[in-house]
C-alpha positions in Angstrom: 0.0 0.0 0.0 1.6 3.6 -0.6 1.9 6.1 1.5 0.2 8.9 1.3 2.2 12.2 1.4 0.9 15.4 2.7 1.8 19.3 0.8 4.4 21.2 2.1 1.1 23.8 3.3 -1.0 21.4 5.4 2.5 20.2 7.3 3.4 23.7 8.3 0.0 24.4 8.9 0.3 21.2 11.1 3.4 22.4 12.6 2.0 25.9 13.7 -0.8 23.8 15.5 1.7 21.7 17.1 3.9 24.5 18.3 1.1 27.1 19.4 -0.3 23.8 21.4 2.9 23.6 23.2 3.0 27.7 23.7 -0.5 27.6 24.9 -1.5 30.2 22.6 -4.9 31.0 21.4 -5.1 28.9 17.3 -7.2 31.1 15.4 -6.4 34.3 16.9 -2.5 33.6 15.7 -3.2 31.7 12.3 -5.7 34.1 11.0 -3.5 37.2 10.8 -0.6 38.1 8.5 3.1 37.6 8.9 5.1 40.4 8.5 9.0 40.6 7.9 10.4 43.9 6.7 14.2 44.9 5.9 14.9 48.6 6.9 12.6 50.7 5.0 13.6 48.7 1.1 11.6 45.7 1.6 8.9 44.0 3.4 7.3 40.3 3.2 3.7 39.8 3.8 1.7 36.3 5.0 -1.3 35.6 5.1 -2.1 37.8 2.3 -5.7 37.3 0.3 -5.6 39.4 -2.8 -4.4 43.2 -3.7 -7.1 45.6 -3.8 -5.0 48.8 -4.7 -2.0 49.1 -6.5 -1.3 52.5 -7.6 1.5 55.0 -7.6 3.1 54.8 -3.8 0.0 52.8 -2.3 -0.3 48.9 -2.0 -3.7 47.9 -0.1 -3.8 44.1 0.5 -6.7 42.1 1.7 -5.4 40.0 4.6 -8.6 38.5 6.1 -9.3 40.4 9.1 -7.1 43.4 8.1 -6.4 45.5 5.2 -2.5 46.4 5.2 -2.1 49.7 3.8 2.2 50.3 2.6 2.5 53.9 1.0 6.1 54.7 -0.1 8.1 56.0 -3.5 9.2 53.3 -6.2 7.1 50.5 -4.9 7.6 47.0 -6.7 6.0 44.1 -6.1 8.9 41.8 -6.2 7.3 38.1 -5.9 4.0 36.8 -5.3 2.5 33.6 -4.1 -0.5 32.0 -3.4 -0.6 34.1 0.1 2.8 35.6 0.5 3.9 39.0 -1.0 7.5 40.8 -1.6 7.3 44.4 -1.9 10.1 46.1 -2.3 10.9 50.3 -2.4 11.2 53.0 -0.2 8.5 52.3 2.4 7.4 55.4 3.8 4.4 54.0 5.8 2.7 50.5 7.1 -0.6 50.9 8.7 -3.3 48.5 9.7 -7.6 48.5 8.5 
């Protein structure tokens, strides 16, 4: 019989479980908001992230779920995108939270 083998997504997704369980952290208060790693003011990566909504000159709006993340900056590139992680890369004047 084979085994079965599980995406990549469902065993972090497993993983998370498994370590908030041991942190004794509220589940869907953690896994139902964005992750958010920024370099200086040139770069920041976004998790969690459901669709754009605006993407004009200096303003990025992303649909997050529960939040709308609002970046405002000059030169603003969207360097990589996934199915729910972003790369943004510029001069990040501004992150603010909807």
């Amino acid at each position: 019989m084979r085994k079965k083998i599980k995406s990549p997504k469902l065993q972090i997704k497993n993983a998370a479980k498994h370590a908030i369980g041991i942190l004794d952290l509220p589940l869907p208060d953690l896994i139902n908001y964005p992750s958010i790693e920024m370099t200086g003011n040139k770069s920041i990566r976004i998790g969690g992230v459901k669709g754009v909504l605006c993407f004009e000159n200096g303003e990025i709006k992303l649909n997050c779920g529960k939040n709308i993340i609002q970046i405002t900056g000059s030169s603003l590139t969207v360097r990589a995108l996934s199915d729910e992680c972003l790369l943004i890369e510029g001069q990040i004047a501004e992150l603010r939270f909807n």
